[in-house]
C-alpha positions, 0 to 999 in steps of 0.5 A: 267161456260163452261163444256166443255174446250176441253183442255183435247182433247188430253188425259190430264187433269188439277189437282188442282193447274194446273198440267197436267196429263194423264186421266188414271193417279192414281190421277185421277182414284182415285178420278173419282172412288170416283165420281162414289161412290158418285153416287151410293150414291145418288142411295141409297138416292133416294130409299125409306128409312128412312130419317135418313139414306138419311140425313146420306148419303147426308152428306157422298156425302158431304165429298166425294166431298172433299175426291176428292179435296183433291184427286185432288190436286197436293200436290206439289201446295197444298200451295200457295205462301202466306203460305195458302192452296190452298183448303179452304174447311174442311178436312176430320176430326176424328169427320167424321170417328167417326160418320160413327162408331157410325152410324155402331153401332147404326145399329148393336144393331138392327141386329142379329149376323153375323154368315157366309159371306153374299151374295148381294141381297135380295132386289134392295136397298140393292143390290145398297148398296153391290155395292156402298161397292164395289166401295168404296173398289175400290176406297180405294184401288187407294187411297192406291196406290197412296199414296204409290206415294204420300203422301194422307192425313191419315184420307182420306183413313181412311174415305173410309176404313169406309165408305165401312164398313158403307155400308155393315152394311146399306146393312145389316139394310136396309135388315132388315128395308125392310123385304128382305131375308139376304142371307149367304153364306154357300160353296158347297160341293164339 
C-alpha cells in the first residue's frame, strides 16, 4: 500500500465511499482531530502507569478509530447497493459508553471530593491527560457541527461527550496514583 496518492494535491481528499471534499472541510476536521486525540492517547499509554489504565486506553484508541470511520463516511454512500453497509466494523455501542462511566466511577471512590475547578499540571502525565481532554472537547464539539449538517450516529458523539469526562478523571486518578499536587483553582482577588 503507497501512502502517498498525490490525489490530494490540490486540497481535496476522498471520504469513504469516494466523495471529494476540501481538506479543511467539517468531516474532515472532524475526524483528523479525533486522529490527533487518538495520538495523545497513545502518549498517556506510554507513560508509566498502571496496566489497567494502559489496557484501558488501548481499547479507547481502538473505538476512536472507528469513531473516525464513521466520521469519515459520506453518509450518503454509507449503504451500498446490495443493502449492506459499507463500514463492516462495530459501531460504537452503549456497552462502550458505559464502560468509560463505570471506569469514571470505579476512579472516583479512590479521589476525594471535587471542591473548585482544577487546574492542569501537577505532573507531565496528568498535563497529557488535560491536554488529550481538550482535544477530545474540540473534537466533540466539530463532530457537534457537523451533525447539525449531517446526521452523526448518536452514540458517537455520546462516546466523545465521555471519553472528555473519562480523561478528566484519570487526569485526576493519575495525580493521585502519581503523589502530584492537584491544583484548584481559587480566583484572585481582584
Amino acid at each position: 500500500m503507497k501512502i502517498y496518492t498525490k490525489t490530494g494535491d490540490k486540497g481535496t481528499t476522498a471520504l469513504f465511499g469516494g466523495t471529494r471534499v476540501p481538506k479543511h472541510h467539517i468531516r474532515i476536521e472532524s475526524y483528523g482531530t479525533v486522529d490527533e486525540l487518538n495520538s495523545y492517547l497513545g502518549l498517556i499509554r506510554d507513560q508509566k502507569i498502571d496496566a489497567h489504565y494502559k489496557d484501558l486506553l488501548m481499547h479507547i484508541q481502538d473505538r476512536l478509530f472507528t469513531v473516525g470511520a464513521v466520521l469519515a463516511t459520506d453518509p450518503e454512500k454509507a449503504i451500498l447497493k446490495n443493502g449492506k453497509e459499507r463500514l463492516n466494523i462495530p459501531k460504537i455501542s452503549d456497552e462502550n459508553i458505559e464502560r468509560l462511566e463505570q471506569e469514571m466511577d470505579t476512579m472516583n471512590e479512590a479521589l476525594p471530593p471535587m471542591t473548585h475547578f482544577v487546574l492542569p499540571g501537577g505532573h507531565q502525565t496528568v498535563s497529557f491527560c488535560h491536554i488529550a481532554r481538550c482535544v477530545c472537547r474540540r473534537a466533540e464539539r466539530l463532530a457537534a457541527e457537523l451533525n447539525d449538517m449531517e446526521a452523526v450516529e448518536p452514540n458517537t458523539l455520546m462516546y466523545l461527550n465521555r471519553l472528555s469526562d473519562y480523561l478528566f478523571v484519570l487526569a485526576r486518578k493519575l495525580s493521585h496514583d502519581l503523589q502530584a499536587d492537584e491544583i484548584k483553582w481559587i480566583p484572585e482577588k481582584v
